[in-house]
C-alpha positions in Angstrom: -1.1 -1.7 12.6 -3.9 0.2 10.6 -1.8 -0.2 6.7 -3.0 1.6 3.8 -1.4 2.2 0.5 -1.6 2.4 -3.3 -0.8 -0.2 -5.7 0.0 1.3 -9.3 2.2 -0.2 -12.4 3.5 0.9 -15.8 0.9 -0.5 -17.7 -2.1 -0.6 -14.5 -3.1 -4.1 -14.9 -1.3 -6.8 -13.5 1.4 -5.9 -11.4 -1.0 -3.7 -9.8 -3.7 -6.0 -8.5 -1.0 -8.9 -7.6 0.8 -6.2 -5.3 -2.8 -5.2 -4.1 -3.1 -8.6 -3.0 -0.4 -10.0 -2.3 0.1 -6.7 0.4 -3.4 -7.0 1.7 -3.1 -10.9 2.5 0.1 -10.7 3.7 -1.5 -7.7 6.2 -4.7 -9.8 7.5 -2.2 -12.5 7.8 -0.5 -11.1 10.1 -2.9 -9.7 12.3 -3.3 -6.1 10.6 -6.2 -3.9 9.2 -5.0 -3.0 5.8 -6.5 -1.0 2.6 -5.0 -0.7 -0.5 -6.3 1.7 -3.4 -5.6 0.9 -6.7 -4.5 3.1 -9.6 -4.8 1.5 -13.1 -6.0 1.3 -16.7 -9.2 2.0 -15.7 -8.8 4.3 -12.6 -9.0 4.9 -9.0 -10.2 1.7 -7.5 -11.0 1.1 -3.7 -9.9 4.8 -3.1 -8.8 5.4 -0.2 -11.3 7.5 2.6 -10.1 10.1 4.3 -11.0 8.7 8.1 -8.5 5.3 6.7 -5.8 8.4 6.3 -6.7 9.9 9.5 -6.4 6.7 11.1 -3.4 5.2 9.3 -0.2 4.2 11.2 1.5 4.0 7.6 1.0 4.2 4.1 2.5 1.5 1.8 3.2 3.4 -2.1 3.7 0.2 -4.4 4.3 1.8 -7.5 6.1 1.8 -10.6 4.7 4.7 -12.1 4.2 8.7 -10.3 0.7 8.3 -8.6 -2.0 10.8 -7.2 -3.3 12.2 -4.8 0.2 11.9 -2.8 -0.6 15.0 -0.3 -3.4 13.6 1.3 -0.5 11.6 3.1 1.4 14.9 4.4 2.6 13.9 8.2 2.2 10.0 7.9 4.7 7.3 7.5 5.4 6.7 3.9 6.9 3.7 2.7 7.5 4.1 -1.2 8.4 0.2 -3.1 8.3 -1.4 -6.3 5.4 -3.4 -7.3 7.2 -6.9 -7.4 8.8 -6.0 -4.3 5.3 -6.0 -3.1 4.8 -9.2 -5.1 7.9 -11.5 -3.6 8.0 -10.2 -0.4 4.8 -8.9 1.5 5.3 -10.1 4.8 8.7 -9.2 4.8 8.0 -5.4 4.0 4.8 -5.4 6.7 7.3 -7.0 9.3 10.2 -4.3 8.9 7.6 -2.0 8.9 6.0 -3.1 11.9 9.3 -3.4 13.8 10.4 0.2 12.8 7.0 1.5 14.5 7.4 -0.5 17.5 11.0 0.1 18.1 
């Protein structure tokens, strides 16, 4: 699968890089392409081209928090999460994912 997604917490700092990582590891780990765009204290980070939204098979939203730029996802596969769902369980999510698509 080609994953992307946004990673965004109450306060933007640590919940939202853990998730960030913990998603994309999980994603390479399992044999994926994945990009994930932060949105913290200090901004958009890694944002998100539009050619990796054209070519997305679905769009992981880790977030705690209302996030932007949510319409540049109209007519893909959203999957909306809590950051420390994203945290304890990355694989998991990429996996149910995954089987949804290809079932």
């Amino acid at each position: 699968m080609n994953i992307i997604g946004i990673a965004a917490c109450t306060s933007g700092i640590a919940h939202t890089y853990i998730a960030k990582e913990k998603l994309t590891k999980a994603g390479i780990a399992l044999g994926h392409t994945i990009h994930i765009e932060t949105q913290g204290t200090i901004g958009i980070e890694d944002e998100l081209s539009a050619e990796q939204v054209k070519n997305a098979d679905v769009v992981i939203i880790a977030a705690d928090i209302k996030i932007s730029g949510k319409d540049r996802f109209n007519g893909k596969r959203v999957v909306e999460i809590p950051t420390d769902l994203a945290i304890k369980a990355p694989k998991q999510i990429i996996n149910k994912i995954d089987n949804e698509i290809n079932n």
